[in-house]
mmCIF file of the N, C-alpha and C atoms, coordinates in Angstrom:
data_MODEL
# 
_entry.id   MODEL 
# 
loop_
_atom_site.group_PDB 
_atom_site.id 
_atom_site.type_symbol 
_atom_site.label_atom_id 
_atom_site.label_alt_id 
_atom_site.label_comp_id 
_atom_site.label_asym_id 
_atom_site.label_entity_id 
_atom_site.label_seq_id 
_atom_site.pdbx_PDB_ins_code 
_atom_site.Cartn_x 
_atom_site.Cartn_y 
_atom_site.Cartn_z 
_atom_site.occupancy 
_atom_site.B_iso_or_equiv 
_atom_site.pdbx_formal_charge 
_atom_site.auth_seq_id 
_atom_site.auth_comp_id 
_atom_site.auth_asym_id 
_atom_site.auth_atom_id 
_atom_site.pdbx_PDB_model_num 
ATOM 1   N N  . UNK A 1 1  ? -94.296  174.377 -31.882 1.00 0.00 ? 1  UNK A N  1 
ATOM 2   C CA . UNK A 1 1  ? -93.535  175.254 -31.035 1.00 0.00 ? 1  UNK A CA 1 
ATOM 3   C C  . UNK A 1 1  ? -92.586  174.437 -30.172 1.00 0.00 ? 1  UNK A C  1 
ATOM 4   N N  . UNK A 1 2  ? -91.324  175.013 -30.204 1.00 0.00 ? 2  UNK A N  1 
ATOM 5   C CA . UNK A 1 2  ? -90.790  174.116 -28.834 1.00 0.00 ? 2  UNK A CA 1 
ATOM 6   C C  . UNK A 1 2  ? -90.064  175.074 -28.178 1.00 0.00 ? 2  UNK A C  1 
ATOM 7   N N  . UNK A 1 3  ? -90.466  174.802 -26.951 1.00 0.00 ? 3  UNK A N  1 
ATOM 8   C CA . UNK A 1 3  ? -89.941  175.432 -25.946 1.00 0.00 ? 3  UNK A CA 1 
ATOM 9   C C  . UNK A 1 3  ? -89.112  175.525 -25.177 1.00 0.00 ? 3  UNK A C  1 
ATOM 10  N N  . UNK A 1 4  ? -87.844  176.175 -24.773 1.00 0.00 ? 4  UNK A N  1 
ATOM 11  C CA . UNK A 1 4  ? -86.826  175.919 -24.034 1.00 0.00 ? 4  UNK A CA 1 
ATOM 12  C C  . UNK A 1 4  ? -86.704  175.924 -22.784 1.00 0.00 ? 4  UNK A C  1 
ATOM 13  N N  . UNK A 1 5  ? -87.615  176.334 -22.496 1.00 0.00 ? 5  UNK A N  1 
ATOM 14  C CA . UNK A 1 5  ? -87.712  176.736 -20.228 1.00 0.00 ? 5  UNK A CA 1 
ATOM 15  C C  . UNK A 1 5  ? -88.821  175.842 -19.979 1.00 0.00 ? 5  UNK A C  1 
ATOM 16  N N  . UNK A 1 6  ? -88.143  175.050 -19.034 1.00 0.00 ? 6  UNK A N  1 
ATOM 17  C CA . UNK A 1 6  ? -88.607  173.921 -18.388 1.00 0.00 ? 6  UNK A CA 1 
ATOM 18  C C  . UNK A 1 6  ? -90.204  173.975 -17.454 1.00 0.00 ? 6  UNK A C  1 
ATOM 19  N N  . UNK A 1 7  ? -90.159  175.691 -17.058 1.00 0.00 ? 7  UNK A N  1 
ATOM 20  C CA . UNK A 1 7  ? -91.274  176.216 -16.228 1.00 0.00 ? 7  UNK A CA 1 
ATOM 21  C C  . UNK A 1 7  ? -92.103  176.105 -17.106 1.00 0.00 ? 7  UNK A C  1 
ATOM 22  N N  . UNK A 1 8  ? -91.665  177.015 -18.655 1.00 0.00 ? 8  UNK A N  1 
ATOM 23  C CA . UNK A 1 8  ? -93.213  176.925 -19.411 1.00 0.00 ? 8  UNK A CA 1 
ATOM 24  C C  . UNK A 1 8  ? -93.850  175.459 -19.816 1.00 0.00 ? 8  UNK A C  1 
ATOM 25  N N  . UNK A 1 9  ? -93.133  174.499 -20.141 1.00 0.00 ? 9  UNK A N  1 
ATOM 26  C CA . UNK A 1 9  ? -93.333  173.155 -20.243 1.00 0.00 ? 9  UNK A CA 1 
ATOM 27  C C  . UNK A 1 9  ? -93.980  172.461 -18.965 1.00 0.00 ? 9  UNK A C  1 
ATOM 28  N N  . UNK A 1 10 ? -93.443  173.009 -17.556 1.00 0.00 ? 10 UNK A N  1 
ATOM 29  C CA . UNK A 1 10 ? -94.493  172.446 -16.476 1.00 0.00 ? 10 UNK A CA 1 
ATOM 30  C C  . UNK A 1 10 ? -95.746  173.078 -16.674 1.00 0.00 ? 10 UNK A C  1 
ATOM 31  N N  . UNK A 1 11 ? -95.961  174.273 -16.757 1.00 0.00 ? 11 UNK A N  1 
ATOM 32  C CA . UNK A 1 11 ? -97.178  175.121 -16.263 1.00 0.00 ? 11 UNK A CA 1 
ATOM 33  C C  . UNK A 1 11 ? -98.032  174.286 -17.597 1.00 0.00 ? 11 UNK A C  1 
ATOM 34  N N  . UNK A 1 12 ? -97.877  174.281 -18.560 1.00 0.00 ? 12 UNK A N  1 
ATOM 35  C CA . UNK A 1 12 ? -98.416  173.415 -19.543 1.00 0.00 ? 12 UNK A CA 1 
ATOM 36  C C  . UNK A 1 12 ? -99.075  171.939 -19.395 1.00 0.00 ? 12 UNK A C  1 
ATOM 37  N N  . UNK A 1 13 ? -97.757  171.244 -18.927 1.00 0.00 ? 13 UNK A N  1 
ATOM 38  C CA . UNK A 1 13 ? -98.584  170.290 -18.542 1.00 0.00 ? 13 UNK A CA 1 
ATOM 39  C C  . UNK A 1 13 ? -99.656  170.018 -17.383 1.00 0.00 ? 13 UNK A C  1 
ATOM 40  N N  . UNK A 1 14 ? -99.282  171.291 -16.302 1.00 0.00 ? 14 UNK A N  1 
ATOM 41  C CA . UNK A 1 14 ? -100.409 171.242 -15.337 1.00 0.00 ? 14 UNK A CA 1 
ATOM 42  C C  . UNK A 1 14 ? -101.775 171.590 -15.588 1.00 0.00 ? 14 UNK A C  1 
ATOM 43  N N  . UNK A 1 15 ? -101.804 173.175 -16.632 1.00 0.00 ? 15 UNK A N  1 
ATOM 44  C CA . UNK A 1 15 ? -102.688 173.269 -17.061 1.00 0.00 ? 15 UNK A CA 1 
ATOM 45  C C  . UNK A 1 15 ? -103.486 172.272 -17.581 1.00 0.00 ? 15 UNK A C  1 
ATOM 46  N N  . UNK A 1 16 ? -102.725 171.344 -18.866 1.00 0.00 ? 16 UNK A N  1 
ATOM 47  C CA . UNK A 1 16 ? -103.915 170.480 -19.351 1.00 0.00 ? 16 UNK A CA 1 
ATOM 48  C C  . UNK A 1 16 ? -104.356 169.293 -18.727 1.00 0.00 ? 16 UNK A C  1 
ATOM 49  N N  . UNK A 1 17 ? -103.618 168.867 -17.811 1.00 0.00 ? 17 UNK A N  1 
ATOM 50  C CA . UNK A 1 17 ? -103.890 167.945 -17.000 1.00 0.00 ? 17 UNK A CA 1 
ATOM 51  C C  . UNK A 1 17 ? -105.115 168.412 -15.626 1.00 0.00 ? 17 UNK A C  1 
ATOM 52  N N  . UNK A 1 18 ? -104.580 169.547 -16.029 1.00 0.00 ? 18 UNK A N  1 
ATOM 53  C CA . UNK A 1 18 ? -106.608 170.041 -14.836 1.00 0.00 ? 18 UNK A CA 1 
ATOM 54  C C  . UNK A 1 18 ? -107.447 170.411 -15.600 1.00 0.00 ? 18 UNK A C  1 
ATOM 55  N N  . UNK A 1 19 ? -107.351 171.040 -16.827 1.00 0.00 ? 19 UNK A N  1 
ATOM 56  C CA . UNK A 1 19 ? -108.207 170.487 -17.897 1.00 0.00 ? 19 UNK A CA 1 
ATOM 57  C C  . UNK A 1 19 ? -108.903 169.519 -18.245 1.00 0.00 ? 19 UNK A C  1 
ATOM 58  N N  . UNK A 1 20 ? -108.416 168.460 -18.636 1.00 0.00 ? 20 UNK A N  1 
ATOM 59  C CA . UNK A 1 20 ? -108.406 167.152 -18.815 1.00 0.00 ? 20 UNK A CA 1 
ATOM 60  C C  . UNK A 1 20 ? -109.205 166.522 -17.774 1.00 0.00 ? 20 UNK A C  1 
ATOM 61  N N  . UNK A 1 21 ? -108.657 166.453 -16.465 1.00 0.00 ? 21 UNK A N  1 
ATOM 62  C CA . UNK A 1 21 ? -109.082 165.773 -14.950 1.00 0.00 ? 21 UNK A CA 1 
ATOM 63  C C  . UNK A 1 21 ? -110.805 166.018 -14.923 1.00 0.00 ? 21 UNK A C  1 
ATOM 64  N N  . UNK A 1 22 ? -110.271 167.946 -14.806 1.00 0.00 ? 22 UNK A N  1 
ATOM 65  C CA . UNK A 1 22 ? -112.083 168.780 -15.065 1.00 0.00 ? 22 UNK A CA 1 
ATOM 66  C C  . UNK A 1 22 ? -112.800 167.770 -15.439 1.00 0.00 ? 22 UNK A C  1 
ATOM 67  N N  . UNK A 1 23 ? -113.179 167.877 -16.933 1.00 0.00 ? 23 UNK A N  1 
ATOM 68  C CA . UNK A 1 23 ? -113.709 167.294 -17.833 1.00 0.00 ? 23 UNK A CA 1 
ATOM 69  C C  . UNK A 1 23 ? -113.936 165.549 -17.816 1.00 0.00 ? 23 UNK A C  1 
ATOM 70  N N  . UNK A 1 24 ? -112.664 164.845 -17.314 1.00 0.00 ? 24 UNK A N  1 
ATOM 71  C CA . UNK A 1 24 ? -113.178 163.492 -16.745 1.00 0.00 ? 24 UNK A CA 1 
ATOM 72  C C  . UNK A 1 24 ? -113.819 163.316 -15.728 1.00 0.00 ? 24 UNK A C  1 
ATOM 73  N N  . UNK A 1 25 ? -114.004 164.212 -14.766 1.00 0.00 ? 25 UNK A N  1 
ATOM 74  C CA . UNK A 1 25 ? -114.761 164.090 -13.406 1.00 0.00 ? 25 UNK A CA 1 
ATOM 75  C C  . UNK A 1 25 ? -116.442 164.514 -13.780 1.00 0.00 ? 25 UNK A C  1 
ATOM 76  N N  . UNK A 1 26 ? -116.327 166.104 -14.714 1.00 0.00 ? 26 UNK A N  1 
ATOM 77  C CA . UNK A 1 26 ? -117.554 166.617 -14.318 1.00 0.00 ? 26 UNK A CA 1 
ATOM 78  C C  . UNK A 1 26 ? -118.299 166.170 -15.722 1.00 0.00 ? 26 UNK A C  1 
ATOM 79  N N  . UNK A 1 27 ? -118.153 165.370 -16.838 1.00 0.00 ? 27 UNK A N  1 
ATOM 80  C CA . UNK A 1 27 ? -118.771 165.168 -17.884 1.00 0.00 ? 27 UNK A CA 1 
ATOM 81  C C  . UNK A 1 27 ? -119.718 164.363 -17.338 1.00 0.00 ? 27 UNK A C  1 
ATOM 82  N N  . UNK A 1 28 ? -119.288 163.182 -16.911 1.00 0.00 ? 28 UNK A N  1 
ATOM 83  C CA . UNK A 1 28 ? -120.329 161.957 -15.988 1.00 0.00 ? 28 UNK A CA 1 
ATOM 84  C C  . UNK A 1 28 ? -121.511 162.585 -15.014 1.00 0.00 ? 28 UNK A C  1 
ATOM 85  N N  . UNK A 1 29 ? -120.563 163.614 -14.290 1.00 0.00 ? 29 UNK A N  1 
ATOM 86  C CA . UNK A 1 29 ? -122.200 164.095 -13.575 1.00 0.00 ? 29 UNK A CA 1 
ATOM 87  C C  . UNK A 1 29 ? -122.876 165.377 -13.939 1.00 0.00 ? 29 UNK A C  1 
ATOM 88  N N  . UNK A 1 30 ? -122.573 165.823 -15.323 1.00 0.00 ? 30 UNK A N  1 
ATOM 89  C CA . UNK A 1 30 ? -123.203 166.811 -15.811 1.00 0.00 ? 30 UNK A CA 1 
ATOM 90  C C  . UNK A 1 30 ? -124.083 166.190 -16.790 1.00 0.00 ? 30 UNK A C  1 
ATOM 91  N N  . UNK A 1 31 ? -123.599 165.390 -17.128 1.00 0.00 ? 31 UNK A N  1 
ATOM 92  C CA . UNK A 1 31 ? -125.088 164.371 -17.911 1.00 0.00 ? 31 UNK A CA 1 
ATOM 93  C C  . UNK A 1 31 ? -126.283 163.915 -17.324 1.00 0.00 ? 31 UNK A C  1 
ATOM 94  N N  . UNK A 1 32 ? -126.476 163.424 -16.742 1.00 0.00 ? 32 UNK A N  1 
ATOM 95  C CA . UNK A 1 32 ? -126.914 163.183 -15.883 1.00 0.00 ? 32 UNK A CA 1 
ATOM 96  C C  . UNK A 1 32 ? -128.469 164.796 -15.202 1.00 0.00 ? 32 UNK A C  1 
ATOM 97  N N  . UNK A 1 33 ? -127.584 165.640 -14.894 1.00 0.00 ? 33 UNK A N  1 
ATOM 98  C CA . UNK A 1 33 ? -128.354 166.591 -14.645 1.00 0.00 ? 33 UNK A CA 1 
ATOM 99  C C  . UNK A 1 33 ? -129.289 167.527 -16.191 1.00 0.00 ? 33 UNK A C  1 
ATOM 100 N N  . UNK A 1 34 ? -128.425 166.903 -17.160 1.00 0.00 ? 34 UNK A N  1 
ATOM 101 C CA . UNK A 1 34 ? -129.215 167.271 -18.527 1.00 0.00 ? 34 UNK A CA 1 
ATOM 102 C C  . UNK A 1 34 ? -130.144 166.538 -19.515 1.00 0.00 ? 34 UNK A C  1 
ATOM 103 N N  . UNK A 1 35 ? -129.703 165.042 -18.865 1.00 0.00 ? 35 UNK A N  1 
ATOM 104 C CA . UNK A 1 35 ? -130.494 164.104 -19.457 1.00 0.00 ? 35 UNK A CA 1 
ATOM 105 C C  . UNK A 1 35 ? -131.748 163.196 -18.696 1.00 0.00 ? 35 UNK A C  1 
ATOM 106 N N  . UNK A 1 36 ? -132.447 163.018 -19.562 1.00 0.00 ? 36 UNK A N  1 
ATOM 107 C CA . UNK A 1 36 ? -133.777 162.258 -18.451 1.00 0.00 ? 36 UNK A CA 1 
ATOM 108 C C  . UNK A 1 36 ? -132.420 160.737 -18.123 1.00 0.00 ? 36 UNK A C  1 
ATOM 109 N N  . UNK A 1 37 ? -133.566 160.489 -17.064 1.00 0.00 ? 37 UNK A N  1 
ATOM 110 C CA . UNK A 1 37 ? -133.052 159.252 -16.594 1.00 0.00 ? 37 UNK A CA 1 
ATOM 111 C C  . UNK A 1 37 ? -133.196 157.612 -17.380 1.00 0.00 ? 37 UNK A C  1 
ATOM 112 N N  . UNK A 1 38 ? -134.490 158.150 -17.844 1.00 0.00 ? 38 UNK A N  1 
ATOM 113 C CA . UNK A 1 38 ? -134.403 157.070 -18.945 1.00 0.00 ? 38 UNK A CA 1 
ATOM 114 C C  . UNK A 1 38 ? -133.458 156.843 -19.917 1.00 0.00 ? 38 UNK A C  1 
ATOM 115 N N  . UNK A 1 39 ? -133.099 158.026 -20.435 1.00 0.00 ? 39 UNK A N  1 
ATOM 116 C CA . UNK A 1 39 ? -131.952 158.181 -21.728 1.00 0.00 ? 39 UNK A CA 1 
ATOM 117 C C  . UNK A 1 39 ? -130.961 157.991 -21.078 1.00 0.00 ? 39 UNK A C  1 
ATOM 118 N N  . UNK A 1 40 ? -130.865 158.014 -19.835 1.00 0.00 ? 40 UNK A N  1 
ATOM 119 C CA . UNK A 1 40 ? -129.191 158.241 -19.351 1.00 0.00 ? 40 UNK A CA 1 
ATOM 120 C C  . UNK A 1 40 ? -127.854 157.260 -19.919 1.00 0.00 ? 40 UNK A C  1 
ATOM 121 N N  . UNK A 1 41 ? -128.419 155.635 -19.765 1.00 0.00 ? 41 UNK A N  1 
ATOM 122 C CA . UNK A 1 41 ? -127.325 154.939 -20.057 1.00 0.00 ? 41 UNK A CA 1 
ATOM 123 C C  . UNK A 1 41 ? -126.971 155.215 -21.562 1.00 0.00 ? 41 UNK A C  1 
ATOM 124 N N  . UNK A 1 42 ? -127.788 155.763 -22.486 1.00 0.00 ? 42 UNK A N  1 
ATOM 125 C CA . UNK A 1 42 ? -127.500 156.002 -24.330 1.00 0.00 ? 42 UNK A CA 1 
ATOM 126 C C  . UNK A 1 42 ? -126.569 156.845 -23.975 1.00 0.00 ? 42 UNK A C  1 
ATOM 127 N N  . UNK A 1 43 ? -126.686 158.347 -23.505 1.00 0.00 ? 43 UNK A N  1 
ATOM 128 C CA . UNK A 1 43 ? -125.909 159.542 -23.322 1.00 0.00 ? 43 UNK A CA 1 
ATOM 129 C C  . UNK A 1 43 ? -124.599 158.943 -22.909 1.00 0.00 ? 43 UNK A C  1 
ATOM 130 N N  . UNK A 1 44 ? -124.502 158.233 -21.715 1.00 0.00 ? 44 UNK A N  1 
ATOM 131 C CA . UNK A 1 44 ? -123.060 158.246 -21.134 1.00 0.00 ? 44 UNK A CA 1 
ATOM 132 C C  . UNK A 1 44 ? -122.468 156.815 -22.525 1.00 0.00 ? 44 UNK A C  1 
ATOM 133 N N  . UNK A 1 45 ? -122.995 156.155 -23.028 1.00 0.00 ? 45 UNK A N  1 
ATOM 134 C CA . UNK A 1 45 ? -122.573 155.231 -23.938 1.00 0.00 ? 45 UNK A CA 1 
ATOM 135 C C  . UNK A 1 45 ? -122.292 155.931 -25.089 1.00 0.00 ? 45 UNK A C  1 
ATOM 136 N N  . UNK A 1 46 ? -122.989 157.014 -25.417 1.00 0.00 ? 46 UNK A N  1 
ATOM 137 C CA . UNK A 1 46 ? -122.322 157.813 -26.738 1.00 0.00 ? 46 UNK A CA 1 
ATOM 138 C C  . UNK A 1 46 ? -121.186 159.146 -25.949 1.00 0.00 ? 46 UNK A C  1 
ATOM 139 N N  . UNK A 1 47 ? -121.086 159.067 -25.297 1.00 0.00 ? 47 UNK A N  1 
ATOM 140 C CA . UNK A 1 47 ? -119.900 159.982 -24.244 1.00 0.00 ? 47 UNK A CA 1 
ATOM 141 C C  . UNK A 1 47 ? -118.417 159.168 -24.640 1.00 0.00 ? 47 UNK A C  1 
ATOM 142 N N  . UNK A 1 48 ? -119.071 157.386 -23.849 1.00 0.00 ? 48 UNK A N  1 
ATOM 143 C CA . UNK A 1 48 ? -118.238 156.598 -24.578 1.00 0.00 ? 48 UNK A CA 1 
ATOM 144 C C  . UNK A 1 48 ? -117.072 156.465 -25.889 1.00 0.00 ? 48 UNK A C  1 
ATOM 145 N N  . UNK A 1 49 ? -118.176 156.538 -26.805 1.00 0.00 ? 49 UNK A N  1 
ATOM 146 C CA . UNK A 1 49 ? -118.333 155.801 -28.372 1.00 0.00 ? 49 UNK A CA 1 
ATOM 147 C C  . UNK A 1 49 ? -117.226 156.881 -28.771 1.00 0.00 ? 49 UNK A C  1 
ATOM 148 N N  . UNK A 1 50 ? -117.645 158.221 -28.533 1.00 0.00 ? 50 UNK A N  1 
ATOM 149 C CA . UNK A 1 50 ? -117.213 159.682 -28.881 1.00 0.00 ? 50 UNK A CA 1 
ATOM 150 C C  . UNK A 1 50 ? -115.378 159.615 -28.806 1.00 0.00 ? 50 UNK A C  1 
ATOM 151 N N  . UNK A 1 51 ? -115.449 159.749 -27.260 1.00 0.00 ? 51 UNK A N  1 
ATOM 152 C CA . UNK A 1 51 ? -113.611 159.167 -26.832 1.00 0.00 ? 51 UNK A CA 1 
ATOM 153 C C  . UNK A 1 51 ? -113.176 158.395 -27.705 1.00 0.00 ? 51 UNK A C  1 
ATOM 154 N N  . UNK A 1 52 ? -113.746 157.243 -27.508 1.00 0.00 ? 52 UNK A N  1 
ATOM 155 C CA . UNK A 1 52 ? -112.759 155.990 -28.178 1.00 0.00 ? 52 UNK A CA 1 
ATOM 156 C C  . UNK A 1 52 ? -112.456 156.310 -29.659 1.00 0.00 ? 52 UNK A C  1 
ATOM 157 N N  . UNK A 1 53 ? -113.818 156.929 -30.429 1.00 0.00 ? 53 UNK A N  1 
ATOM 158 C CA . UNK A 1 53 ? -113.560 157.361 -32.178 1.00 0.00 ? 53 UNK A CA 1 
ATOM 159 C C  . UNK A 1 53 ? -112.491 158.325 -31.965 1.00 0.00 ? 53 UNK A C  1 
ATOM 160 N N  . UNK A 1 54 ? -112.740 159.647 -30.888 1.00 0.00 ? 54 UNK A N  1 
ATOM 161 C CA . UNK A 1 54 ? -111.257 160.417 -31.363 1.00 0.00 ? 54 UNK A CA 1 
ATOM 162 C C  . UNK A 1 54 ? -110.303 159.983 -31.077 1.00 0.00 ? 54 UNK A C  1 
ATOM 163 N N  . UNK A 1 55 ? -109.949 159.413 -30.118 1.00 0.00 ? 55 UNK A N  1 
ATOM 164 C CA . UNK A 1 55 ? -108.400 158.242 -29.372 1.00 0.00 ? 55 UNK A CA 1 
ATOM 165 C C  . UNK A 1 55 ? -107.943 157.588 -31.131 1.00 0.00 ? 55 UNK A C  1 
ATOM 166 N N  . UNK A 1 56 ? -109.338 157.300 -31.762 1.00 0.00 ? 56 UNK A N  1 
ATOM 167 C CA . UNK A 1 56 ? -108.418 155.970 -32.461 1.00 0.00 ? 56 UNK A CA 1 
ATOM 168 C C  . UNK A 1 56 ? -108.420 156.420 -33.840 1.00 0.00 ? 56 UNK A C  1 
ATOM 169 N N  . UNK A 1 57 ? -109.179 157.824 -34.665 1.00 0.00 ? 57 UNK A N  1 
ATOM 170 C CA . UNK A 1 57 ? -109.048 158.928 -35.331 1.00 0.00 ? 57 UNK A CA 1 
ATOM 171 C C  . UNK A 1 57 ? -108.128 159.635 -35.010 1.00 0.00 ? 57 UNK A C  1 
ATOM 172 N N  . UNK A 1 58 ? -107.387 160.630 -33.968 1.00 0.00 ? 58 UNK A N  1 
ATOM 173 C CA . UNK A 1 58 ? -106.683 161.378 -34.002 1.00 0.00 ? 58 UNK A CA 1 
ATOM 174 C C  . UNK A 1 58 ? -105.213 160.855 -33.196 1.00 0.00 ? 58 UNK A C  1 
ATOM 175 N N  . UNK A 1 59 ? -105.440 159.741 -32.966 1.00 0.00 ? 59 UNK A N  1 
ATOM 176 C CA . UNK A 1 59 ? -104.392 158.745 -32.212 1.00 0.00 ? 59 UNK A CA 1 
ATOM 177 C C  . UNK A 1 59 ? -103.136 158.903 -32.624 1.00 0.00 ? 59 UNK A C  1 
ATOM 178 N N  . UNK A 1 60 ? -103.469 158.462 -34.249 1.00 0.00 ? 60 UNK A N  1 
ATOM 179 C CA . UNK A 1 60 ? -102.015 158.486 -35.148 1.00 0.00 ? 60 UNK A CA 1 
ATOM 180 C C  . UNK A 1 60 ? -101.472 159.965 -35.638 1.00 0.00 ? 60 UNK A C  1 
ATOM 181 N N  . UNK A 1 61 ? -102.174 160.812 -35.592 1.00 0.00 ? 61 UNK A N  1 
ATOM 182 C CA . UNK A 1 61 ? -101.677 162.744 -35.946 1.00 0.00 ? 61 UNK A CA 1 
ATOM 183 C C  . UNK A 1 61 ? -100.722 162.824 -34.874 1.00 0.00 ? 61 UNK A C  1 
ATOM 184 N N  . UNK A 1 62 ? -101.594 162.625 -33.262 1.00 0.00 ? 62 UNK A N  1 
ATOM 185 C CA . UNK A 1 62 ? -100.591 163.041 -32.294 1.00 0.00 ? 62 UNK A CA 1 
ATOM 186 C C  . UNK A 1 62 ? -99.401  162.438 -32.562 1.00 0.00 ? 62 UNK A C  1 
ATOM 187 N N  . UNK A 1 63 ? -99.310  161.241 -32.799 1.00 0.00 ? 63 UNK A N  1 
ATOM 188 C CA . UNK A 1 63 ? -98.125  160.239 -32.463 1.00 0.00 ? 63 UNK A CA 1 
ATOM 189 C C  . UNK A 1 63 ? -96.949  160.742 -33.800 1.00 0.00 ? 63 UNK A C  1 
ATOM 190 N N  . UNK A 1 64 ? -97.759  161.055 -34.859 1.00 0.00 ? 64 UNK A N  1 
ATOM 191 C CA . UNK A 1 64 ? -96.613  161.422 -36.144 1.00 0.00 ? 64 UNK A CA 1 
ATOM 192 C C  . UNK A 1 64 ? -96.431  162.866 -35.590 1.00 0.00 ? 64 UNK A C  1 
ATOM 193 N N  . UNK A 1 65 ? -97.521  163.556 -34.854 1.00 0.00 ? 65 UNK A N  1 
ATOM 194 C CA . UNK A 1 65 ? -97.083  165.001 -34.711 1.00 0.00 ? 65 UNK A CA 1 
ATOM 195 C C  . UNK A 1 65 ? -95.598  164.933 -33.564 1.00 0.00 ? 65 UNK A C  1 
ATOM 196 N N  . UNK A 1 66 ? -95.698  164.210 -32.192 1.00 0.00 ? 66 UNK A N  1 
ATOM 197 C CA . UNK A 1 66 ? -94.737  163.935 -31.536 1.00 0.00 ? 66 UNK A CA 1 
ATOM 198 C C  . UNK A 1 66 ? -93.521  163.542 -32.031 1.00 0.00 ? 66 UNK A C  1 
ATOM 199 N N  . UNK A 1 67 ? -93.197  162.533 -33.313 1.00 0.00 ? 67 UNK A N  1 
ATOM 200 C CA . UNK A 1 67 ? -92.031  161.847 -34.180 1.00 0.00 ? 67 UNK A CA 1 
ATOM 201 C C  . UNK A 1 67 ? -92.007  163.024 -34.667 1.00 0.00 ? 67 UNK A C  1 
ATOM 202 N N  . UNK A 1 68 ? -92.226  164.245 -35.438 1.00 0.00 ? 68 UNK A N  1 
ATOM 203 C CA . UNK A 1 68 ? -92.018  165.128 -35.811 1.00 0.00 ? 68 UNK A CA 1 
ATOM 204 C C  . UNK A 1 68 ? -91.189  165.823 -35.013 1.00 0.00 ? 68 UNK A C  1 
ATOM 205 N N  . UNK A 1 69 ? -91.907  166.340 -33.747 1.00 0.00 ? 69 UNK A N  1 
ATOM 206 C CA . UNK A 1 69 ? -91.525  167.248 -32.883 1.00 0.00 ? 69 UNK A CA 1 
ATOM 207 C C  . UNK A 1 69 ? -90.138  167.049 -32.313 1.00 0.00 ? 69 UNK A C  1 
ATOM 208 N N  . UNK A 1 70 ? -89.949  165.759 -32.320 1.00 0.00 ? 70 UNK A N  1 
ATOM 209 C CA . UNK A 1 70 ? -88.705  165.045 -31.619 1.00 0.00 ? 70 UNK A CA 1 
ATOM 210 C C  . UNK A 1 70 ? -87.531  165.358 -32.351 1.00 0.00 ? 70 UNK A C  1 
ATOM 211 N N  . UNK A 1 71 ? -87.776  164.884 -34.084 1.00 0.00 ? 71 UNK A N  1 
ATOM 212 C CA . UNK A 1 71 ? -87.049  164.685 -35.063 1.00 0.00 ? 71 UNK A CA 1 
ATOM 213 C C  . UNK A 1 71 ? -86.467  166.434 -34.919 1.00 0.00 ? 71 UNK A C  1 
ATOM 214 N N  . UNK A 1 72 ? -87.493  167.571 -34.823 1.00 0.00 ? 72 UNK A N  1 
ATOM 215 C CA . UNK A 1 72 ? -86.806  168.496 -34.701 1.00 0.00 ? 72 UNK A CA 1 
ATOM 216 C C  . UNK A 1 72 ? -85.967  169.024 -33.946 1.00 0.00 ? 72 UNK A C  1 
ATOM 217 N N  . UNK A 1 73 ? -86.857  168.490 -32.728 1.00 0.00 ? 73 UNK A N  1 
ATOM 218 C CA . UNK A 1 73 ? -85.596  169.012 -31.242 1.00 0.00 ? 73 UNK A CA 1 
ATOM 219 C C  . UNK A 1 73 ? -84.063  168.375 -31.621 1.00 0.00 ? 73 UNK A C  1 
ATOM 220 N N  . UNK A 1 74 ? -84.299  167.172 -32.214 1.00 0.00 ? 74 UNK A N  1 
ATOM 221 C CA . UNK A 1 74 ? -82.481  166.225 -32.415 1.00 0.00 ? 74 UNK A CA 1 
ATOM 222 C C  . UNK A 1 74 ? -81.976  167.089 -33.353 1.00 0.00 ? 74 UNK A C  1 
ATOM 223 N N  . UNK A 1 75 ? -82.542  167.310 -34.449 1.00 0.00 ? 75 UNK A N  1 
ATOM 224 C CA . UNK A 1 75 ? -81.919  168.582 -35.252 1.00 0.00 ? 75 UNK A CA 1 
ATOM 225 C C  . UNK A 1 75 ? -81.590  169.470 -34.710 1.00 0.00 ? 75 UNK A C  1 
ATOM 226 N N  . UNK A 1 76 ? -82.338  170.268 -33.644 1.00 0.00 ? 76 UNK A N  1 
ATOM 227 C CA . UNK A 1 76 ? -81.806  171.713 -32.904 1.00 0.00 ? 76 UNK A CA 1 
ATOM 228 C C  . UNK A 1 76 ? -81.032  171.528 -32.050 1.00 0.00 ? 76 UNK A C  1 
ATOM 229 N N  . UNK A 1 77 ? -80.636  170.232 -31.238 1.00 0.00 ? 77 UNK A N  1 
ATOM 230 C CA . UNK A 1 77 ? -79.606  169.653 -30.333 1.00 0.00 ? 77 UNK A CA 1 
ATOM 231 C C  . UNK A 1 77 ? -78.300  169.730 -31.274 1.00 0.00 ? 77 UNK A C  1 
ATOM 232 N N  . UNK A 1 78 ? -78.140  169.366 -32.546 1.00 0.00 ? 78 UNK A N  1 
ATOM 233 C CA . UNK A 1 78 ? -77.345  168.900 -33.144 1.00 0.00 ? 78 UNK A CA 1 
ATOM 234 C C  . UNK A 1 78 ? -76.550  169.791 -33.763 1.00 0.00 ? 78 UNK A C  1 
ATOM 235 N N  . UNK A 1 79 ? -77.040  171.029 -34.288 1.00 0.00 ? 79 UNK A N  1 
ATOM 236 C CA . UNK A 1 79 ? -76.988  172.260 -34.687 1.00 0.00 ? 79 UNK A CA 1 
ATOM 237 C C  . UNK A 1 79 ? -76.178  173.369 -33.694 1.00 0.00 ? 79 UNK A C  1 
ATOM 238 N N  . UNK A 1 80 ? -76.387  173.133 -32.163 1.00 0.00 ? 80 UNK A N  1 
ATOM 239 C CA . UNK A 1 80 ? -76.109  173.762 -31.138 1.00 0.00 ? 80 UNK A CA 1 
ATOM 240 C C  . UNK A 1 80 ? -75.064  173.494 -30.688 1.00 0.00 ? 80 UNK A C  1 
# 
């Protein structure tokens, strides 16, 4: 999708960025309240493991999906 109004493109990025924030703040201390204390350091180390596999699995989609996205906007700039 690309979007032409600058508002819907902010509200977007605010949204996922308090999304995002959420989820980095309250994952760490919601573990914690679900896991024994013994297990704790495994849990937050596979919390870990988890991130880094999708970062470095879905790393390269975003990045060709973005070269995509771009390649189109220069086309629709160009066209206009």
């Amino acid at each position: 999708m690309v979007y032409r109004s600058y508002n819907v493109v902010l509200v977007l990025g605010v949204w996922f960025g308090m999304c995002r924030g959420v989820r980095s703040v309250f994952m760490p201390l919601l573990i914690p309240s679900l896991v024994p204390v013994e297990r704790l350091p495994a849990a937050l180390s596979l919390l870990m493991f988890q991130t880094s596999i999708n970062f470095i699995i879905f790393g390269p989609f975003i990045g060709k999906f973005i070269q995509t996205i771009c390649m189109e906007l220069q086309i629709l700039t160009l066209m206009v």
